[in-house]
C-alpha positions in Angstrom: 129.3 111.1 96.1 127.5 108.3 97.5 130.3 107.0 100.6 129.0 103.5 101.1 128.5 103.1 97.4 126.2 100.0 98.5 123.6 100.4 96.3 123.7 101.1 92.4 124.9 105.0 92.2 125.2 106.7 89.0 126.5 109.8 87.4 127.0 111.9 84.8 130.2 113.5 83.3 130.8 116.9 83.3 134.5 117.3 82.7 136.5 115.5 80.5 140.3 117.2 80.3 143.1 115.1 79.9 140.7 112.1 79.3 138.7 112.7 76.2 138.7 109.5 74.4 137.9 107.6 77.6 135.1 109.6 78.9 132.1 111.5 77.0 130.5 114.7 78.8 126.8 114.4 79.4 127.0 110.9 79.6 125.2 108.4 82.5 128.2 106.3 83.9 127.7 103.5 87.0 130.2 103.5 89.4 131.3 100.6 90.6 132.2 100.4 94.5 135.8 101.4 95.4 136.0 102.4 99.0 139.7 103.4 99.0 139.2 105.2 95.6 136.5 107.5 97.7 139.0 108.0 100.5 141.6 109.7 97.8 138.1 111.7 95.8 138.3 108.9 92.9 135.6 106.9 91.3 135.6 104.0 89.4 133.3 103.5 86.6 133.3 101.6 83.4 134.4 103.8 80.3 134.6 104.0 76.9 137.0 101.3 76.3 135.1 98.9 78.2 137.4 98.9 81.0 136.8 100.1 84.8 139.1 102.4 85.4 139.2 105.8 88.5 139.1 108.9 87.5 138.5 112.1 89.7 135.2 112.6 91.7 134.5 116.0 90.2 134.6 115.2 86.6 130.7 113.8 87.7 127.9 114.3 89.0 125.6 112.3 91.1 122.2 111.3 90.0 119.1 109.4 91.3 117.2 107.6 89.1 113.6 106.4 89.1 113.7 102.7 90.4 112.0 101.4 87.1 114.9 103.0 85.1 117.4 101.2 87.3 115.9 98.0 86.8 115.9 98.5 83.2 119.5 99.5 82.8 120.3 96.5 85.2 118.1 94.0 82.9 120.2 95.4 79.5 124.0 94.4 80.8 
């Protein structure tokens, strides 16, 4: 994952176990910066219930997205 986080970074699940109703494989997820999550391998992101919440680094997996797709998912929060 992205270590200074400084910058919109955003993933996609690939695991679930243990956390089914909070998180939805093949899903886009933004995480939100949490440097001493990253220390411990965590990342926080906004799930299903609305709330941010950490969950382990390897349930995801890093995308780039074209800038005119960032804007647009920054323009519809």
């Amino acid at each position: 994952m992205n270590d200074k986080q400084d910058t919109s970074c955003f993933v996609i699940c690939i695991y679930n176990n243990g956390y089914e109703v909070s998180l939805e494989k093949r899903k886009l997820y933004e995480v939100l910066p949490d440097f001493d999550a990253a220390k411990h391998h965590q990342i926080r992101i906004i799930d299903e219930s609305g709330e941010d919440y950490l969950y382990p680094q390897d349930y995801f997996i890093e995308i780039v997205l074209p800038q005119a797709v960032e804007s647009a998912l920054a323009e519809a929060a």
